[in-house]
N, C-alpha and C positions, 0 to 999 in steps of 0.2 A: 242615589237616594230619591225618593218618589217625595212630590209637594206633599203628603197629609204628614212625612217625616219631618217634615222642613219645619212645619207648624210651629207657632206660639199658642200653646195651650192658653185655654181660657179661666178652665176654673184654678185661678190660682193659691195654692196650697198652704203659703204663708202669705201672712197679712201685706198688704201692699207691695206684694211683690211680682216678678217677672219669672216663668217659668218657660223653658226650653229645650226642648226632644232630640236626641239626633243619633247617627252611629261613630261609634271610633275610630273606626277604617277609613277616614276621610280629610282633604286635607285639611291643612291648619285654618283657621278664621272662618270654618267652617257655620257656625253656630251660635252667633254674636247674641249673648241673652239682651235685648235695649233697657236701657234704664236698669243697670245691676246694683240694686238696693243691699246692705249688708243682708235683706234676708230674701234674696232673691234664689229662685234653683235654677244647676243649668242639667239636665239628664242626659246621661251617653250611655249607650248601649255596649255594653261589652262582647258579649257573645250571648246567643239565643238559637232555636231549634231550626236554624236555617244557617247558621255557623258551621265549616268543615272544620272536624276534626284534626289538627295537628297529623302528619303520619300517618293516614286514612284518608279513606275514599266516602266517608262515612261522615254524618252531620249528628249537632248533640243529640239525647235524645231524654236526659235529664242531668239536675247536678246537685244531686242528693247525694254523698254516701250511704249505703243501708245503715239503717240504724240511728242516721245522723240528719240535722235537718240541714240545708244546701244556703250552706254561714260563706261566703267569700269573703277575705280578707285584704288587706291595702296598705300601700307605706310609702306614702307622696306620690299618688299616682301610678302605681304600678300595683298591679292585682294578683293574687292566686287561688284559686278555686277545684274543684273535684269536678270531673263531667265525667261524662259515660257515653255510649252509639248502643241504637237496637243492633251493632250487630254485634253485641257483646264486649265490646271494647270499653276502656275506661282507664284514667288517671288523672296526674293533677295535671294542671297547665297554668299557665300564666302570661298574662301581658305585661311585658316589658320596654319601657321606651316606646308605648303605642305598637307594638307588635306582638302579636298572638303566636305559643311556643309551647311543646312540648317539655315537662319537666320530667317525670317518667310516667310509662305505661307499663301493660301486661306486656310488653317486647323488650322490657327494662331490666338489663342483667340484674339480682338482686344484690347491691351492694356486698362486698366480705361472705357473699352466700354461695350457695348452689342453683342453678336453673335465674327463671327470671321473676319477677315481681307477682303475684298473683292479686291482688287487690287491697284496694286503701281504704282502710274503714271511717275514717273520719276527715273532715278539711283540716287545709295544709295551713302554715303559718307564714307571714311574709317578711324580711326586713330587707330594705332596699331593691339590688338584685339575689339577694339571695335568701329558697325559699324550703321551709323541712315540711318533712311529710311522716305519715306513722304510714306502714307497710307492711302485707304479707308475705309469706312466698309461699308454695303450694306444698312444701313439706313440713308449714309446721313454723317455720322461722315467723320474726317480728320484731320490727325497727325502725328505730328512730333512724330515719337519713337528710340529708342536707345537700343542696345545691348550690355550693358556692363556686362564682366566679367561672358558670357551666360545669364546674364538674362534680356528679353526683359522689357522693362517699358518707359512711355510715358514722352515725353517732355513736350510737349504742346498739344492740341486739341481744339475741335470748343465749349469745356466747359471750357476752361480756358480763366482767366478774363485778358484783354489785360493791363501790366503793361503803368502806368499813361495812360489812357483811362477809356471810362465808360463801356464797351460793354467786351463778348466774343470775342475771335476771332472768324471770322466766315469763316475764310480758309487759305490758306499757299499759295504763287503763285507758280505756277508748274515754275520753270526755265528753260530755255536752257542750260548744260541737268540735272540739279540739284538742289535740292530745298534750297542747301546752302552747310554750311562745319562743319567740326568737329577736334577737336584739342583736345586729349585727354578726358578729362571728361567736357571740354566746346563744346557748338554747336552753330550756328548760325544759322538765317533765314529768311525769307520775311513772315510777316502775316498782315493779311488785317480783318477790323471790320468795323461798320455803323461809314463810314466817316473817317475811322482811315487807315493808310499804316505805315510802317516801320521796321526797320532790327533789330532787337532782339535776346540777346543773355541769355542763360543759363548756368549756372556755377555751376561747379562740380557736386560734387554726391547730392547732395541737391537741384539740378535744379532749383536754383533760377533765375529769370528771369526778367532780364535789357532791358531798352531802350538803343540802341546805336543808332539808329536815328529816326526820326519820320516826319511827316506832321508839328510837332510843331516844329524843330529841325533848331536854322538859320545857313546857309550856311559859313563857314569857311571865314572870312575877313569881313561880310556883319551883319549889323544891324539892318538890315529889313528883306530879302531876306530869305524866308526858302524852305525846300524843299518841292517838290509839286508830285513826285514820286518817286521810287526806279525800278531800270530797269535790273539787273542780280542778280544771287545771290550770297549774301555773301559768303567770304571764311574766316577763320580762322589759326592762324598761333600762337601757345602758347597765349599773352594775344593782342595778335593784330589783328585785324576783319577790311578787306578791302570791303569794298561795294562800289554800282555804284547808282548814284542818278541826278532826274534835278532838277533843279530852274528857276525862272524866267528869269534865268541869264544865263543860261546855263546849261550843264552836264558833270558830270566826275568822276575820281575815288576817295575814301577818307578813311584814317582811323579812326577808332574809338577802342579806350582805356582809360580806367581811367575816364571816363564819358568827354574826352576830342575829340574833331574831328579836323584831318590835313589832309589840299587836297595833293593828292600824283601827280594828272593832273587834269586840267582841260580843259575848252574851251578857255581857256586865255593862254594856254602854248602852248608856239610855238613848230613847228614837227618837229624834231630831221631831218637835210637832205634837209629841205625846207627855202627859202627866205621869210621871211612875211607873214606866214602860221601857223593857230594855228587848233589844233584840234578842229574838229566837232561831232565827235557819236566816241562810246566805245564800239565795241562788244562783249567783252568777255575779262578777268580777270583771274589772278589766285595771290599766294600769298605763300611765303615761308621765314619764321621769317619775316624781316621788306622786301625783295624782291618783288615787284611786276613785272610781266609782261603780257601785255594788247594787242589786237590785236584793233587798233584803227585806225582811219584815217579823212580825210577833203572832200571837195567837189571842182571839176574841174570844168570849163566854159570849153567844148570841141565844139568850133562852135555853139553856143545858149543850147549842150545840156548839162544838169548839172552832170555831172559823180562823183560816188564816188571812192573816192583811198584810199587805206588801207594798213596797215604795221603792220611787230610786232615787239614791242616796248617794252626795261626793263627800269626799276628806281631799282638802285640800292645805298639807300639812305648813304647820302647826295648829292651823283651826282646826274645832272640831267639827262633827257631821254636820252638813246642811242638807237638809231637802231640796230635791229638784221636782217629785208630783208624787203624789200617794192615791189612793184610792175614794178620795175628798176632792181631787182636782179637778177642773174641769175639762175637760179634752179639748184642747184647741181647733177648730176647725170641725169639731164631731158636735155628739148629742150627749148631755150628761156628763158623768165622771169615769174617772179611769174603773175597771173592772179588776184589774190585775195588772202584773208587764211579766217580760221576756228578758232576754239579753242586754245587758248596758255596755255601749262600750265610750271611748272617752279621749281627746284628741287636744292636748292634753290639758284646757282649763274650760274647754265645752264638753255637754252630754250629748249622745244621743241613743236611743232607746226604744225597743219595740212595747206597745201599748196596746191595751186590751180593753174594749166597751162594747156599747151597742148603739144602734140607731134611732130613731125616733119611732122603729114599727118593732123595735124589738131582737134585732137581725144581730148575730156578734160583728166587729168590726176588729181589726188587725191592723195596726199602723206604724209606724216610724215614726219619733217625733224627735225635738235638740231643743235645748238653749243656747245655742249658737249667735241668736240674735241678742241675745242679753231679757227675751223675755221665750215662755215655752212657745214652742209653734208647731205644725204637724209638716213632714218633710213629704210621705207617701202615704196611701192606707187603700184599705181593701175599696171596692164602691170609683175612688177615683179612677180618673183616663191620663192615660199616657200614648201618646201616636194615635189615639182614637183607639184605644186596645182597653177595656174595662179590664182593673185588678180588682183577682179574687184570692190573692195569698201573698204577704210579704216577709219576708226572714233577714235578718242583719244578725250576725256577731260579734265575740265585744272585741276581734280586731278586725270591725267595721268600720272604722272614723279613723282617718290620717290625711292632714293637711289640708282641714277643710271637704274632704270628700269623703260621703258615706258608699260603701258597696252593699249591695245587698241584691238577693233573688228574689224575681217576683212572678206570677202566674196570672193568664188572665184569664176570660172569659171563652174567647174564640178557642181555648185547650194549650197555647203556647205558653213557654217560660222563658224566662233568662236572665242572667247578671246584668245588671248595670249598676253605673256611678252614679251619684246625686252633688253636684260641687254645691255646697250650701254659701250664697253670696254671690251664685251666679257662676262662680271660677272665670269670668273673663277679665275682672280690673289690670288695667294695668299695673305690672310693677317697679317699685321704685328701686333708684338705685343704693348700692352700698353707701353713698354720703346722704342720703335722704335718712335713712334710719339711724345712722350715725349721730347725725343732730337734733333728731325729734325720739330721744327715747319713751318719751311719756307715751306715742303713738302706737307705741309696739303692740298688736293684738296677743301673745304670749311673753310673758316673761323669765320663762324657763323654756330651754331646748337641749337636744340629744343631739351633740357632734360627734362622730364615730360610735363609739360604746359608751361616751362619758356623759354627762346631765351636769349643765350649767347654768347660774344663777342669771339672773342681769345685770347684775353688779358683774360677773366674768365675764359676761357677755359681751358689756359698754366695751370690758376694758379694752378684749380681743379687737373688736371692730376699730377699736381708737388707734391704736398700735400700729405706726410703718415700721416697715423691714422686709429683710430681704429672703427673712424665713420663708420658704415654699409654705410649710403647712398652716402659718398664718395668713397667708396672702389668701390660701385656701377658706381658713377656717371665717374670714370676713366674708368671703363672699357666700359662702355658705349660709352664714346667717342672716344675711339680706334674701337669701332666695327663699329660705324655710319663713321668715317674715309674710314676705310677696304671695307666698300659698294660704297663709293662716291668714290673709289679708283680704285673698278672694282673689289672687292670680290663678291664671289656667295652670295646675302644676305638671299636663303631659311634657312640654318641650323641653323643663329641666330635669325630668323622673331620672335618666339614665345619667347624667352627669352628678345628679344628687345621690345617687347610688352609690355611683360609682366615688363622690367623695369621701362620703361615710367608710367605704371599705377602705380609701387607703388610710382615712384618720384610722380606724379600728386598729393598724396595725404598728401602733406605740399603745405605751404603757404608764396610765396617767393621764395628765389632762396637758392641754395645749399650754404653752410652744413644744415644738417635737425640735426645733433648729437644724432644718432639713434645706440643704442645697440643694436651691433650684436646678444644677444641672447637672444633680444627679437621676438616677433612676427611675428615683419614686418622685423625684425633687419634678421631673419633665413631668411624669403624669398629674401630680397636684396641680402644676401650671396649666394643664391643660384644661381640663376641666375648671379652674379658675377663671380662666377667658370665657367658656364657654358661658359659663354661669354670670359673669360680666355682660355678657350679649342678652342672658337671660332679663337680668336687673336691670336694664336700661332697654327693653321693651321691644328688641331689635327680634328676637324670636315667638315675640304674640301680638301678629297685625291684626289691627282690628278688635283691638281690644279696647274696655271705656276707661277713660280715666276717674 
């Protein structure tokens, strides 16, 4: 890595903080941000146009799907993303445990199909190590597939029969920029058949396959009224699946669990900020345990012309909406107020958000912004330097934000792009250990977390942690929630991505919420232990030297 890499940038981005560049490829305590303020950044480079290609002799050469804008995705540290080579090459890939890996390409048998993959039209989704993708093949076929535990296998495709329907599916809708979400060993998605639409979910390793809403499906309050579209796509959060749908009544957002459906907003809820003002259009969702946050908005009479205005908006249930910044705000770190926004995504009681303004000469600007800090602040934006490299494009999706780290593409001046991370907090604090957070619950930066598939309170949480025994999968599931703490804290989350993975999958596999009363010296009982120690070594600081207290 060259000194202007090394750099501590100067113009720093949030208020009184510390900002710092560097690549991923390198080793640990590589990039100590000084003085890491909760709103401090630490920036790492994931892969850019001087990155070799997985399987290739060949370097990116963008990471757009056609059609789609180049949204990377994250889930404690671990990334997936679309690239592509000028020499025609392309798939997803992913960083795993700090290493750069092929998930599939155009050389990629097509799952349950004939021939190999022919291309992916939209970015992939991530949960832990394991990550799905929407896919072509060059006859015609299209599907949902999944890479769990390395090995590639299909959800759904255009020869599977559409649960309660008479037909195949006969495609998946490409979304804005995602064909849906993934939560452990459940996935979600939009598929569409002769005369058939709705959001459908697959469960566990057996990928069995639910309606969770349909054409047939009536609208949450209404006796008549069913839905007549579905308009973004699904996201998943342990056993909770937030989607976006209209009716003849309207449109909004909703969950679906337990074969049950609750509107979380709709066109009848008034807009957080406004007088006699209910929402009109939803463009974009994201979802973290029962957290949603939405970038929605109404329509103005501006002198006869009908203007639309938009905001981003959390539901943090059982509260109602709150505002996070509307079109009134003033941009943090910019000139003036927001113009618009983009994608929201949400991690899971922080925002963070692409925002739209201008400059003080009038120029659009393009930025990142969170409330992470507990007040709004700007994360990246067009005009700013990174390695001394001026951006002039930034993209996040709304499965951008996991464990304190935002992903996102950026473009600069010189013609170069690329993914990188943003650790908001710095990501170098030390972390504490299991008995630290055990006694100081009040410190807890979340109060709700996602152990395997399941979503727990802190009231389960305390209890889990307080609990000896000799149960494997609690021994696991304490440590686990010290380490998921230490990230939303502002720990570095690379050294435990692959053990935090890897615990999630083995919790994913019971049924219900913890204890599972799993004998350490069995099977599964050895792997929980192991990854328990590990994540032990994680929590007590022994795997991020050089890190601040």
């Amino acid at each position: 890595m060259n000194q202007q890499n090394k750099s501590i940038l100067t113009n720093c981005l949030l208020p009184a903080c510390a900002v710092a560049v560097g690549a991923l490829f390198v080793a640990p305590g590589r990039l100590p941000a000084p003085n890491c303020s909760p709103c401090s950044i630490r920036f790492v480079k994931v892969a850019d146009l001087t990155t070799k290609i997985p399987g290739t002799t060949a370097t990116f050469s963008s990471f757009a799907p056609v059609g789609a804008p180049p949204d990377p995705c994250i889930s404690f540290g671990n990334l997936a993303f679309f690239g592509a080579g000028a020499d025609g090459s392309q798939g997803i890939y992913a960083v795993l445990g700090g290493a750069l890996s092929r998930i599939a390409d155009l050389n990629t048998p097509l799952p349950g199909g004939d021939g190999n993959l022919a291309s992916f039209p939209v970015n992939p989704a991530i949960s832990g190590n394991n990550v799905a993708f929407l896919g072509n093949g060059a006859a015609g076929q299209q599907g949902i597939y999944v890479n769990w535990a390395g090995v590639l296998t299909k959800i759904a495709d255009t020869n599977t029969p559409i649960p309660g329907g008479s037909s195949n599916f006969t495609g998946f809708v490409v979304g804005d920029p995602m064909f849906g979400g993934i939560s452990g060993a459940d996935a979600v998605f939009i598929g569409t058949g002769a005369a058939q639409k709705g959001a459908y979910l697959s469960s566990g390793w057996s990928k069995t396959l639910t309606v969770i809403a349909d054409l047939n499906t009536l609208v949450p309050g209404s006796s008549a009224s069913k839905f007549t579209d579905f308009t973004l796509p699904p996201s998943i959060s342990g056993q909770n699946v937030l989607f976006a749908a209209q009716s003849d009544g309207g449109n909004g957002l909703y969950f679906g669990y337990g074969g049950e459906i609750d509107t979380v907003v709709d066109t009848n809820t008034p807009v957080p900020g406004q007088t006699g003002v209910t929402f009109a259009f939803f463009n974009s969702a994201a979802l973290a345990d029962t957290n949603v946050a939405f970038t929605g908005g109404f329509y103005f009479n501006a002198g006869g012309d009908v203007v639309p205005v938009t905001g981003i908006y959390v539901k943090y249930p059982p509260d109602p909406c709150k505002l996070i910044a509307d079109e009134s705000t003033p941009v943090p770190g910019g000139f003036g107020s927001f113009t618009g926004f983009g994608h929201v995504a949400i991690d899971p009681s922080h925002v963070a958000f692409e925002g739209f303004s201008a400059d003080s000469h009038g120029n659009p600007v393009k930025g990142i912004y969170t409330d992470f800090g507990g007040s709004l602040a700007k994360v990246i934006a067009t005009g700013d330097s990174i390695g001394g490299s001026i951006v002039t494009d930034v993209n996040m999706g709304p499965a951008g934000f996991s464990g304190g780290q935002i992903a996102f593409q950026a473009a600069y001046s010189d013609g170069s792009q690329g993914i990188s991370t943003a650790a908001i907090g710095g990501g170098n604090r030390c972390p504490l250990s299991q008995g630290y957070w055990k006694n100081h619950p009040a410190q807890w930066p979340e109060t709700t977390l996602t152990l395997g598939n399941q979503n727990y309170s802190q009231a389960e949480l305390v209890s889990i942690i307080n609990t000896s025994t000799s149960d494997a999968s609690m021994q696991l599931a304490r440590q686990l929630i010290a380490a998921k703490l230490n990230i939303f804290n502002g720990s570095n989350a690379s050294p435990a991505a692959a053990a935090i993975a890897d615990a999630d999958h083995q919790l994913e596999g019971f049924t219900g919420k913890l204890p599972y009363n799993v004998k350490p010296s069995s099977a599964v009982g050895t792997a929980m232990v192991k990854d328990a120690n590990t994540l032990i070594n994680y929590n007590s600081g022994t795997l991020t030297p050089g890190c601040t207290p």
